[in-house]
N, C-alpha and C positions, 0 to 999 in steps of 0.2 A: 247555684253558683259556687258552692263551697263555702271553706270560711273567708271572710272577708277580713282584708287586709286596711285597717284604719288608721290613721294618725291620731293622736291624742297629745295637748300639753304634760308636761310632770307634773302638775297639780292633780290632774286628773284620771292620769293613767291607774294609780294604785284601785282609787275607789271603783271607778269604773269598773276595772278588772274582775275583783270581788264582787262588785253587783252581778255582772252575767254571769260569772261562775256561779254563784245561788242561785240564779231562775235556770241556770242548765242553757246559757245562749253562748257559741263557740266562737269567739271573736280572735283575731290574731293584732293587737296595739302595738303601733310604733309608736317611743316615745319620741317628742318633739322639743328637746332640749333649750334651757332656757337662752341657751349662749347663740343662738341664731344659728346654729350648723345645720344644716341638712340632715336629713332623718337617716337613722343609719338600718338600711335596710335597700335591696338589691331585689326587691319584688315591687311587683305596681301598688302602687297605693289605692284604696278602694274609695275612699270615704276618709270626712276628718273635721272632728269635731276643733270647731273656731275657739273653744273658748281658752281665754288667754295672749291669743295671737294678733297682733294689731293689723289693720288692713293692710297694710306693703306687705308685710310676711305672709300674712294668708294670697296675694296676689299672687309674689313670690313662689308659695309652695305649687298653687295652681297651675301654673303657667310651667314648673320643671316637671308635674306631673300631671302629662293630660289624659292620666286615666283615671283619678279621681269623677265620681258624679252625686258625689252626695257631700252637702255640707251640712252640717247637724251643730244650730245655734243650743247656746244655753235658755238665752235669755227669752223674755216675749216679746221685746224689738230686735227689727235683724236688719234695720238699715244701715246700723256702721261697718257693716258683712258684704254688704253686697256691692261689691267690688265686680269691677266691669270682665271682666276673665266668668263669672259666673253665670252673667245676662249673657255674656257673647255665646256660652257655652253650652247654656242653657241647661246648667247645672242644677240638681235639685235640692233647695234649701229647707229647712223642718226647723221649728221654733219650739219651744217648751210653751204648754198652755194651762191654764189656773193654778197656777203657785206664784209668780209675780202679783197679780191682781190685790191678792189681799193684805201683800206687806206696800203695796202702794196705793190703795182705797183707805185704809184705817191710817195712812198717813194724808190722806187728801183731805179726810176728815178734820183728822186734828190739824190743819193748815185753817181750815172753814172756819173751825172753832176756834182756835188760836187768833184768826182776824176779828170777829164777832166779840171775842170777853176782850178784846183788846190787849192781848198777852205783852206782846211787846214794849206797848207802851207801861206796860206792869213791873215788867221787867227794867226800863232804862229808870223810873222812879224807885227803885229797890237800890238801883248803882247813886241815886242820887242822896239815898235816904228822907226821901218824901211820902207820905203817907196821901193817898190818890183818894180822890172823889168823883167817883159816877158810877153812872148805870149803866152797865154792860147789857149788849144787846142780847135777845134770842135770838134765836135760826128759826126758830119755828115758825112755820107762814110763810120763808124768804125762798126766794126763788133761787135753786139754782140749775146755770144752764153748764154743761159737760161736752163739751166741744172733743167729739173723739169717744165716740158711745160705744167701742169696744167692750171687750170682757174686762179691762180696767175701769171701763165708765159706768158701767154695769151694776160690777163690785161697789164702787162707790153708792149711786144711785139707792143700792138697798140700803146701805148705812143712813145716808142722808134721812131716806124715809121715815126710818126708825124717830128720826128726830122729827117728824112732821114737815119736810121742808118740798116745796113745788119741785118737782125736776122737770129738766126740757133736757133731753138728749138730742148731739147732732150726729150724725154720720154720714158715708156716702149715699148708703143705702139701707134707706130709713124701715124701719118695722115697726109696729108696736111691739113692747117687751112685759106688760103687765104690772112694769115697775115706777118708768120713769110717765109722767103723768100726759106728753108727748114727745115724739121722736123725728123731728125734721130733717130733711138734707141739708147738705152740706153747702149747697148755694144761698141756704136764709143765716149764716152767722151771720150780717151786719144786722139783723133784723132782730137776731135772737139776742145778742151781745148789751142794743137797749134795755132789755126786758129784765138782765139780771142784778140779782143784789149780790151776786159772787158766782165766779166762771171757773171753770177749773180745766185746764187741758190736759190732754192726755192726748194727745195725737200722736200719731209715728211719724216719723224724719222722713226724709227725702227731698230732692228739688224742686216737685211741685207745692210742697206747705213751707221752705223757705219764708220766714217773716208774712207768715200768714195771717198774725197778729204785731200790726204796723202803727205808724201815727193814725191815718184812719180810724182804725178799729176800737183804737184805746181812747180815742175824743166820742165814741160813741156809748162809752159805758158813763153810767150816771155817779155822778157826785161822791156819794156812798158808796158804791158797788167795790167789789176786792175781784183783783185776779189773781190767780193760783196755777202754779206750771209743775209739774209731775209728768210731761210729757217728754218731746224733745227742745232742747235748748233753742234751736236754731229755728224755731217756728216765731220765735217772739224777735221782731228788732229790739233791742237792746238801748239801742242810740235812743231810740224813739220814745221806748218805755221811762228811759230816766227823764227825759226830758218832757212828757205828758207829765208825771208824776212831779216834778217840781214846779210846772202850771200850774197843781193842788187839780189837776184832770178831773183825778178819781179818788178815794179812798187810799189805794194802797196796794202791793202786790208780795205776793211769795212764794218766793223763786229757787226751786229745786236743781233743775238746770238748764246748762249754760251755751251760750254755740264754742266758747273756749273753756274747759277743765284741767282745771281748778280755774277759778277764775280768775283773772290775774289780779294784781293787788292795786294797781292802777285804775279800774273799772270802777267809774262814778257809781256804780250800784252799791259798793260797800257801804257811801258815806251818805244815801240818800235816807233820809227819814223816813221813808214809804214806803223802805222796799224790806223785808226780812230775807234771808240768802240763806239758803242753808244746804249747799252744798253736796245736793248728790245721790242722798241721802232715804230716798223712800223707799227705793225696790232692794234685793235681796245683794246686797255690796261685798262680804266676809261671809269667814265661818265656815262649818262645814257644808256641801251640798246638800239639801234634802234628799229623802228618799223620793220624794216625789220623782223629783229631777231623773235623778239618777233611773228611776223604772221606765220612766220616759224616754231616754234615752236609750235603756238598751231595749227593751219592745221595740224601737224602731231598729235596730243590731238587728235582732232576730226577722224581724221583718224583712231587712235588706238582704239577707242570706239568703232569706227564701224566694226570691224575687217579688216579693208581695206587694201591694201598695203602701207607703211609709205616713204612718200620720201625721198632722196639721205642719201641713207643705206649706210653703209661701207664693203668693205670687209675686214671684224677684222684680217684674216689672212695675208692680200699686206699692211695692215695697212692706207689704202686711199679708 
């Protein structure tokens, strides 16, 4: 097909550029201005990497150019992307795969751990000038179950192990993995959700996992048990969360993110004793892109040039 004609943010146009010029991949980048103009460019647009672009604009761009057929995410969630102009279009989406996982497992981790030595409460006795008494728990032996057994749950799963800890992974479509000790479907979370001494999600967005973890779900965790969110915001009720949690429901929860960001400063969750917030914080937020990223990205460039099949495509409709 030639070279293909791409959109790119200005974050990303430079690095980009310089990445396929080293591997020898012939791309032609429109940059996509931060001031919301239109791409200045009088050619079709081939393809166009989301990253930077908030859903109206990425709609936006789709919709004035309907010769794009390739949207090429950063991230390894892509449902804040898939904007209805995509599914109608039946555009082809491609996600980055194993570089998010492990700055979000080693954070999932220390969430685990952070709930177990009881960090927080170490932490408000240090603002209080108290000198604390107990015996912080092990993990070792404790169960945990991973709602969302992707390649984030995965990642975690080995860590966990390391520390001797039960894992029960869930997903649509269950396998054994050699790691997690088993792997259920996704219709036994009430089931699995008893079982654990700390849960950790990771699921991807969309309107079917909407408050998937509800009043329900959260009166079925024991006493003890901790939840833990690293997935999407909007899979937890929020309402419900706070207000299980000041019943003394369960233990405790800590909460990566949110269904609104930043969270607003209003949100019972700041002021609740149970909950730790932290804001956003686990997968890959600044900085520069890795190479990882970036190889990733333009192997699929070269791919697309050639008309070849593009790697880890999404299905725009399970939204993963």
């Amino acid at each position: 097909m030639g070279t293909p004609v791409i959109a790119v943010s200005e974050q990303m146009a430079g690095m980009l550029g310089d990445r396929a010029a080293k591997r020898g991949v012939a791309v032609d980048l429109v940059t996509l201005s931060d001031d919301r103009s239109a791409p200045d460019t009088a050619r079709p647009i081939d393809a166009v990497l989301s990253t930077g672009l908030s859903p109206a604009r990425l709609s936006r761009l789709l919709r004035d150019h309907p010769s794009i057929r390739w949207v090429a995410a950063q991230n390894a969630g892509v449902d804040s992307i898939l904007v209805p102009e995509i599914v109608e279009r039946g555009i082809t989406v491609t996600r980055v795969r194993h570089v998010h996982d492990t700055y979000v497992a080693e954070f999932a981790m220390a969430l685990v751990l952070a709930a177990a030595k009881r960090l927080p409460d170490i932490v408000r006795a240090q603002d209080r000038k108290e000198w604390v008494h107990f015996q912080p728990a092990l993990v070792r032996g404790k169960s945990l179950v991973i709602v969302g057994y992707g390649e984030i749950g995965q990642a975690l799963a080995r860590r966990a192990r390391a520390f001797d800890m039960r894992v029960l992974g869930l997903r649509t479509r269950p396998q054994p993995d050699g790691v997690a000790g088993e792997v259920w479907g996704a219709g036994r979370l009430d089931e699995a959700l008893g079982l654990a001494d700390f849960v950790v999600l990771a699921v991807p967005g969309g309107p079917s996992r909407r408050h998937l973890i509800g009043d329900k779900q959260l009166r079925l965790l024991r006493p003890d048990a901790y939840l833990i969110n690293v997935g999407r915001g909007e899979v937890v009720d929020e309402a419900a969360l706070d207000r299980v949690l000041r019943d003394e429901g369960f233990a405790g929860a800590l909460i990566d993110t949110f269904e609104v960001e930043p969270l607003p400063r209003d949100s019972p969750l700041w002021t609740n004793p149970r909950v730790l917030v932290t804001g956003h914080i686990a997968g890959i937020r600044a900085g520069p892109v890795g190479e990882a990223v970036l190889d990733q990205l333009v192997e699929n460039m070269a791919r697309f040039a050639r008309g070849e099949p593009l790697l880890n495509t999404v299905d725009v409709r399970r939204g993963y």
